[in-house]
VOTORLUM-838755 format. One line per 4 residues: number of its first residue (from 1); their letters; for each residue x, y, z of C-alpha. Coordinates in Angstrom, 3 decimals, decimal comma. Example, Ala and Ser with C-alpha at 12.3 -4.5 7.8 and 13.67 -1.06 7.14 Angstrom:
BEGIN
1) as) 12,300/-4,500/7,800 ~ 13,670/-1,060/7,140
# end
This chain:
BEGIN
1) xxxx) -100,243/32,320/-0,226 ~ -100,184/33,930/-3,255 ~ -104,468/34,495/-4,574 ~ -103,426/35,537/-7,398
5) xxxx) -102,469/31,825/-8,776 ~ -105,417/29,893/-9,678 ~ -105,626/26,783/-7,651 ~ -107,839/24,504/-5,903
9) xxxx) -106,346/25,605/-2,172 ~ -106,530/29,258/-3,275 ~ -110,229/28,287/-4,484 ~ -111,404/26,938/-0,994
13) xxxx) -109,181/29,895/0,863 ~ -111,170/32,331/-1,236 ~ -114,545/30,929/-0,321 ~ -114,043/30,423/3,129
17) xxxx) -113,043/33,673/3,539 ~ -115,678/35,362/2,169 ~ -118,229/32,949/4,202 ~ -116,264/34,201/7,726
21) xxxx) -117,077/37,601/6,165 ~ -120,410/37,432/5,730 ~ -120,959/36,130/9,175 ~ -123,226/33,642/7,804
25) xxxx) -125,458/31,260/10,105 ~ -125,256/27,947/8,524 ~ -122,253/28,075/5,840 ~ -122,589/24,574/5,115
29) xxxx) -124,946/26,029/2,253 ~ -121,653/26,957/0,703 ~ -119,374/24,087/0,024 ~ -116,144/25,478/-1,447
33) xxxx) -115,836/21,670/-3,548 ~ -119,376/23,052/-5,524 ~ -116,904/26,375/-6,976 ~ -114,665/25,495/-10,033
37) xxxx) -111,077/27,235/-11,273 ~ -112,962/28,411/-14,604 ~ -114,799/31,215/-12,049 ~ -111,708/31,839/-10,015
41) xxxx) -111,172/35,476/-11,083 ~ -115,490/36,048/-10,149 ~ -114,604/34,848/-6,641 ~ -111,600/36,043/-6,569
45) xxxx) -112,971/39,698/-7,353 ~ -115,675/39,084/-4,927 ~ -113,418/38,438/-2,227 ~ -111,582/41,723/-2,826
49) xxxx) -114,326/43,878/-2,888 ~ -115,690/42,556/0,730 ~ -112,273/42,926/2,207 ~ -112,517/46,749/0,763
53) xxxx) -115,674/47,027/2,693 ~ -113,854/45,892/6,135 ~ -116,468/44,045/6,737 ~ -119,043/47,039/6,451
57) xxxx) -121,414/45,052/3,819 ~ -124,886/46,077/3,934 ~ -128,008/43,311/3,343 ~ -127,992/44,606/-0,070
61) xxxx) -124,620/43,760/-0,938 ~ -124,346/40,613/1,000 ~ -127,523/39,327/-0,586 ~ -125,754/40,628/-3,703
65) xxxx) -122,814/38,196/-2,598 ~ -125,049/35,345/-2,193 ~ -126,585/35,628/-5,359 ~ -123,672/35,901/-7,523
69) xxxx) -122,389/32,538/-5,155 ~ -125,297/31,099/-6,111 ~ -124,973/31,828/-9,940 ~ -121,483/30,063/-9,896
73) xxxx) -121,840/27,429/-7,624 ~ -122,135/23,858/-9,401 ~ -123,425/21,212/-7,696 ~ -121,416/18,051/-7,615
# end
């Protein structure tokens, strides 16, 4: 799988990924159909920066995370 190539599979790969990686309690909050290919290179930075963390995010950034989620989410 190539991330690099905006797509809708890429799209819902990137944010499941980062939801495993936040170890979130209820990601249903974050429905991968409410993120759209016009912010793919946001998430898509997003998800590199957590996987250069290892998974060593601290609340800070992973509130951080949320927010900027948050910002480019759209609601169907």
């Amino acid at each position: 799988m190539n991330l690099e190539t905006p797509c809708q599979e890429n799209l819902v790969h990137l944010i499941n990924e980062i939801k495993s990686h936040l170890k979130l309690v209820n990601t249903a909050l974050i429905d991968p159909q409410e993120f759209h290919l016009d912010d793919y290179e946001e998430i898509l930075a997003l998800y590199h920066m957590i996987r250069r963390k290892n998974d060593r995010l601290t609340m800070m950034e992973i509130e951080g995370v949320l927010e900027e989620l948050g910002r480019l989410r759209r609601p169907r």
